[in-house]
Residue frames as a rotation matrix with the C-alpha (Angstrom) as fourth column:
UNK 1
-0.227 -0.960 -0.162 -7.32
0.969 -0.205 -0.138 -9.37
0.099 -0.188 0.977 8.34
UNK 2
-0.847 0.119 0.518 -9.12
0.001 -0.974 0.225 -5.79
0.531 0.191 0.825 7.54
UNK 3
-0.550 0.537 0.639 -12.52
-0.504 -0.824 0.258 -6.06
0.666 -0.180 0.724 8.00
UNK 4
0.216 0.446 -0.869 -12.98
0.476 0.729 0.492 -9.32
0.852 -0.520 -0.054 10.50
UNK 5
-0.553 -0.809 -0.201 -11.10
0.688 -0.306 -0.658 -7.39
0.471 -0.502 0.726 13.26
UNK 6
-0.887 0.356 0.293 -13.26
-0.214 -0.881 0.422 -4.80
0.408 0.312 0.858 12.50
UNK 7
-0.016 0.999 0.029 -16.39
-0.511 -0.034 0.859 -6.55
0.859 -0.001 0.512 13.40
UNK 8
0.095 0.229 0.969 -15.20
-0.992 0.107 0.072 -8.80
-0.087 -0.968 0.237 16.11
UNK 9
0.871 0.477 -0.119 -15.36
-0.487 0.802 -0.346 -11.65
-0.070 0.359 0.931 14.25
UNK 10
0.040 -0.846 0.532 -12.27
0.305 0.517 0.800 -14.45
-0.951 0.131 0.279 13.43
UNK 11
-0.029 -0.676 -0.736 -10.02
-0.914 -0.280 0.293 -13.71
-0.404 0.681 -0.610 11.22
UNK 12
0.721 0.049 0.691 -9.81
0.161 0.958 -0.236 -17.01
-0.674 0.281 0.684 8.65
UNK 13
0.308 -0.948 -0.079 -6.41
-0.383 -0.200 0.902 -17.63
-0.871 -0.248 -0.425 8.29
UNK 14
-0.110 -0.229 0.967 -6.51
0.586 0.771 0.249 -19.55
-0.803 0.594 0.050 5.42
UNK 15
0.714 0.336 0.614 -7.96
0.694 -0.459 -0.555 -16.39
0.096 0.823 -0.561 3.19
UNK 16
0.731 -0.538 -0.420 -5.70
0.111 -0.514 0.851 -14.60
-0.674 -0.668 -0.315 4.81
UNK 17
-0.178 -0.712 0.679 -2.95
0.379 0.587 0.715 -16.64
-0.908 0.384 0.166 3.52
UNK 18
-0.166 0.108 0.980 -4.66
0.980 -0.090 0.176 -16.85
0.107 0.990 -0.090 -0.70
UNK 19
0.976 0.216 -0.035 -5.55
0.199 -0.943 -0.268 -12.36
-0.090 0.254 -0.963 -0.60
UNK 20
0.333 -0.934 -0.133 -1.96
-0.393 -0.265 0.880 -11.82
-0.857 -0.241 -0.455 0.20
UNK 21
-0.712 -0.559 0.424 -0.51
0.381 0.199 0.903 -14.16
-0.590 0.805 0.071 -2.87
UNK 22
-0.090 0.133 0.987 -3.06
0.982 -0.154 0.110 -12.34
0.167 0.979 -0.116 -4.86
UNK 23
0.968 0.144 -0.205 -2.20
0.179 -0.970 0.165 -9.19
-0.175 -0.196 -0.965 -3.31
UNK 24
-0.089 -0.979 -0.182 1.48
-0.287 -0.150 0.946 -9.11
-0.954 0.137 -0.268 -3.74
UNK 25
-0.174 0.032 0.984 0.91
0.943 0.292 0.157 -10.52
-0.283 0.956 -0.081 -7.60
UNK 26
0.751 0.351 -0.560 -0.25
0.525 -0.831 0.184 -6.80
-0.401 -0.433 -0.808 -7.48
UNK 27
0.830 -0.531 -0.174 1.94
-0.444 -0.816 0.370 -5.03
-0.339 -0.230 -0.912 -6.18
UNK 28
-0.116 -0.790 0.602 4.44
0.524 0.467 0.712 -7.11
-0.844 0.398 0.360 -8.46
UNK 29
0.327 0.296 0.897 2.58
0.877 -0.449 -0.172 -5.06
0.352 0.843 -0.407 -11.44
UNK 30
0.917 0.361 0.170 2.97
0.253 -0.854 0.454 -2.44
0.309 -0.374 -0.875 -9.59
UNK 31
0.397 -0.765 0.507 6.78
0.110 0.588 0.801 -3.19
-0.911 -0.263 0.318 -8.83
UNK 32
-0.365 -0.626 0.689 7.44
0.727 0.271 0.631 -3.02
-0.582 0.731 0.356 -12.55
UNK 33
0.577 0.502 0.644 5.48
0.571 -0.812 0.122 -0.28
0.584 0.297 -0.755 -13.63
UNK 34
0.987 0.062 0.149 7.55
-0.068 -0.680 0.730 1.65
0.146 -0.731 -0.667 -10.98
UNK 35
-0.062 -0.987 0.147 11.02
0.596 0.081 0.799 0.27
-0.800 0.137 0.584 -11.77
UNK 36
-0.155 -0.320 0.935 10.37
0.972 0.121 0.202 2.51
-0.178 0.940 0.292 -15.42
UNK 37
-0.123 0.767 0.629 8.90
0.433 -0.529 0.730 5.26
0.893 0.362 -0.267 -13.77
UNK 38
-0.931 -0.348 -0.110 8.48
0.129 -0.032 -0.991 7.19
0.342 -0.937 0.075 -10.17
UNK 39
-0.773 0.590 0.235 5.10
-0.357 -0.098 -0.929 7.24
-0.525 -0.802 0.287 -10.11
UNK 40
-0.490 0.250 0.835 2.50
0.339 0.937 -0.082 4.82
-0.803 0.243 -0.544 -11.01
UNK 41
0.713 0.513 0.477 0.99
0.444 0.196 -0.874 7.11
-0.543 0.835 -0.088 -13.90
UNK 42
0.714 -0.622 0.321 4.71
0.670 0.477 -0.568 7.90
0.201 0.621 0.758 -15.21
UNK 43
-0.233 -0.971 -0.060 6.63
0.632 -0.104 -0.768 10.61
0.739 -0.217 0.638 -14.53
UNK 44
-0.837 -0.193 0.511 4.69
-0.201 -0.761 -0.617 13.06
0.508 -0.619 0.599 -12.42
UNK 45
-0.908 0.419 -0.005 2.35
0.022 0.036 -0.999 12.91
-0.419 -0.907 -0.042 -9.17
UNK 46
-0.617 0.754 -0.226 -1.22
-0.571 -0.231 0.788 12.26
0.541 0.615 0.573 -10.46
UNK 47
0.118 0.916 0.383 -4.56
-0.992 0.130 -0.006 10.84
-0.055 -0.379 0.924 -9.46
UNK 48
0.088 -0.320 -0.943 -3.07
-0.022 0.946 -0.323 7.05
0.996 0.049 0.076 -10.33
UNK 49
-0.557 -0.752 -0.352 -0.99
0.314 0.202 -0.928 7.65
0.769 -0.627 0.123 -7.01
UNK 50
-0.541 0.244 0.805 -3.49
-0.685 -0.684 -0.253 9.56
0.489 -0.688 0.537 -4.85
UNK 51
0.418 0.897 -0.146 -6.17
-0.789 0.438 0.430 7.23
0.450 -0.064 0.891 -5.04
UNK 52
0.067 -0.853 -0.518 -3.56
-0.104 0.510 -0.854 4.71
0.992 0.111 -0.054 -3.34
UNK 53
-0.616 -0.684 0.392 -2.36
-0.234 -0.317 -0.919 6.64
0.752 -0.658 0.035 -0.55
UNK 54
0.189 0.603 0.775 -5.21
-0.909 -0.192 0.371 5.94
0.372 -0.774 0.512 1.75
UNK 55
0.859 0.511 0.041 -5.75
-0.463 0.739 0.489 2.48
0.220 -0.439 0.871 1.85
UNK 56
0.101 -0.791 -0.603 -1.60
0.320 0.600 -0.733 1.80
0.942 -0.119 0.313 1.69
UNK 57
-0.090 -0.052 0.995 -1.56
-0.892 -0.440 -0.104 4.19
0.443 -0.897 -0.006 5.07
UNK 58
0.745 0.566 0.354 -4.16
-0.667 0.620 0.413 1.59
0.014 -0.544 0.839 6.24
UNK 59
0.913 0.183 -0.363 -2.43
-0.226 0.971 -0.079 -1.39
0.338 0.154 0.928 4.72
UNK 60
-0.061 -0.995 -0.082 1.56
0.002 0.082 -0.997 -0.94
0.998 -0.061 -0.003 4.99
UNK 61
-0.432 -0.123 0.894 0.68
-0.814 -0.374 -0.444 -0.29
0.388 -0.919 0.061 8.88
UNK 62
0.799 0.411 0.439 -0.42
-0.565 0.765 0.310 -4.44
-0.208 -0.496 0.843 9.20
UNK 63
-0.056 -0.826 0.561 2.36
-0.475 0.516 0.712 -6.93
-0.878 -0.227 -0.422 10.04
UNK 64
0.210 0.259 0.943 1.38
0.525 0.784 -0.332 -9.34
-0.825 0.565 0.029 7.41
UNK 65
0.876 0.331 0.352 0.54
0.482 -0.556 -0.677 -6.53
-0.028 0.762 -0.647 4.52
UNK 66
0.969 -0.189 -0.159 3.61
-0.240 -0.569 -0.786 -4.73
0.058 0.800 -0.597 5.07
UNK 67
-0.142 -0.773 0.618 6.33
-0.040 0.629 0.777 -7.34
-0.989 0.085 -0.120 4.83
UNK 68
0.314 0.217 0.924 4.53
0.826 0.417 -0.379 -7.79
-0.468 0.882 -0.048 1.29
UNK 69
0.813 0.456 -0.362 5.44
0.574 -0.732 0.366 -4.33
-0.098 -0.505 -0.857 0.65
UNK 70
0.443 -0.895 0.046 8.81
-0.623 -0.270 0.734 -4.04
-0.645 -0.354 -0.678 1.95
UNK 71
0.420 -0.266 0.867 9.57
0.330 0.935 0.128 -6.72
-0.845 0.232 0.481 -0.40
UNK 72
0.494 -0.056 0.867 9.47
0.841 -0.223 -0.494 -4.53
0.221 0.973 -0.063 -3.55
UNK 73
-0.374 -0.664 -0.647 12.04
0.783 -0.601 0.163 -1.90
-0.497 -0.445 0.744 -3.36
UNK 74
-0.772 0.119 0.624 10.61
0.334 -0.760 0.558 0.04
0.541 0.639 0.547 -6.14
UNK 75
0.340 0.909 -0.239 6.92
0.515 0.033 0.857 -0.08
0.787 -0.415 -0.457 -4.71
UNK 76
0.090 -0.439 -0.894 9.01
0.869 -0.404 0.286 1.45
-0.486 -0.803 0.346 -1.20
UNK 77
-0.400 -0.733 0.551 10.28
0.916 -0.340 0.212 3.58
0.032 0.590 0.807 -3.01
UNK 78
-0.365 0.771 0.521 7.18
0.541 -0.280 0.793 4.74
0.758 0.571 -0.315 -4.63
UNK 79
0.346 0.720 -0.602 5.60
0.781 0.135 0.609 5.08
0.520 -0.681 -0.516 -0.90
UNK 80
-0.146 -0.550 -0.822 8.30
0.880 -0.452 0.146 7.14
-0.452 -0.702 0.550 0.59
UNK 81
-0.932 -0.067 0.357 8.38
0.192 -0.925 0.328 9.65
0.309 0.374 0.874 -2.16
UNK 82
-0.368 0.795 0.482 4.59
0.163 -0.455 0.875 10.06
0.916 0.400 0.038 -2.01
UNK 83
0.652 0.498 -0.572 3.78
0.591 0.138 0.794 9.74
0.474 -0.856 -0.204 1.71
UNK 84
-0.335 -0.368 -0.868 6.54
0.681 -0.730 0.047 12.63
-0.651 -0.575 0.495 3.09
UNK 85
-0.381 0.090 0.920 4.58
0.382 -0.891 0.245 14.99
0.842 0.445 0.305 0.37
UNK 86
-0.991 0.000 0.134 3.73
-0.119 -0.466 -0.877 17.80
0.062 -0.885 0.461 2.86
UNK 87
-0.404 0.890 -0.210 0.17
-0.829 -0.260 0.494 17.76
0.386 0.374 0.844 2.08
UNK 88
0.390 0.536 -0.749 -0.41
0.196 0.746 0.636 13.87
0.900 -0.395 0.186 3.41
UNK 89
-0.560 -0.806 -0.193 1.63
0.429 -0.083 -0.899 14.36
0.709 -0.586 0.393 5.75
UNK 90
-0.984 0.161 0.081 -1.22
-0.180 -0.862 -0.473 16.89
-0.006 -0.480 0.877 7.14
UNK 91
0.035 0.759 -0.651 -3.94
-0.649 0.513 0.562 14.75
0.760 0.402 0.510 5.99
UNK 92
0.019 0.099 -0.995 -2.53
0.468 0.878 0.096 11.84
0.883 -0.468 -0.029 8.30
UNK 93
-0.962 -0.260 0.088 -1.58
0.063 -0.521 -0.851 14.33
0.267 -0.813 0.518 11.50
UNK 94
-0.556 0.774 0.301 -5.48
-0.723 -0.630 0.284 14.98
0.410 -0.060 0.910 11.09
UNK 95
0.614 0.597 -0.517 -6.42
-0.320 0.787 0.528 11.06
0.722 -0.159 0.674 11.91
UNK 96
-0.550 -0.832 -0.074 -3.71
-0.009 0.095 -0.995 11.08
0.835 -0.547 -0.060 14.87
């Protein structure tokens, strides 16, 4: 899904399928840790949440990956607040 694409290679649909239910088990921690809290180390912006922001860019921006995602309202939530800081915001304008 990430890095078969990437090489050219097929995509095996079947891992596909099992990363996702143990990716969204995840972001189900991640889902409750964020329903008590606005950001994943507790109340303020921190290195928990940076380290994140790249690969969700990457990930929320595949069909599959971000239906899993959109599922969790908190996890949304979480994504909006941190992805319109100005600062990524300029970070992503730079990989346009």
């Amino acid at each position: 899904m990430v890095i078969a694409p990437m090489r050219g290679t097929p995509t095996n649909e079947a891992v596909v399928e099992e990363s996702l239910i143990k990716f969204a088990k995840v972001l189900d921690i991640h889902e409750e840790r964020l329903a008590k809290a606005p950001y994943l180390g507790g109340e303020s912006f921190s290195l928990a949440d940076l380290t994140h922001m790249p690969l969700t860019h990457y990930l929320i921006g595949l069909p599959k990956v971000s239906d899993v995602f959109r599922a969790r309202k908190n996890v949304m939530a979480w994504w909006e607040r941190i992805s319109s800081r100005e600062a990524w915001k300029k970070v992503t304008a730079l990989s346009a």
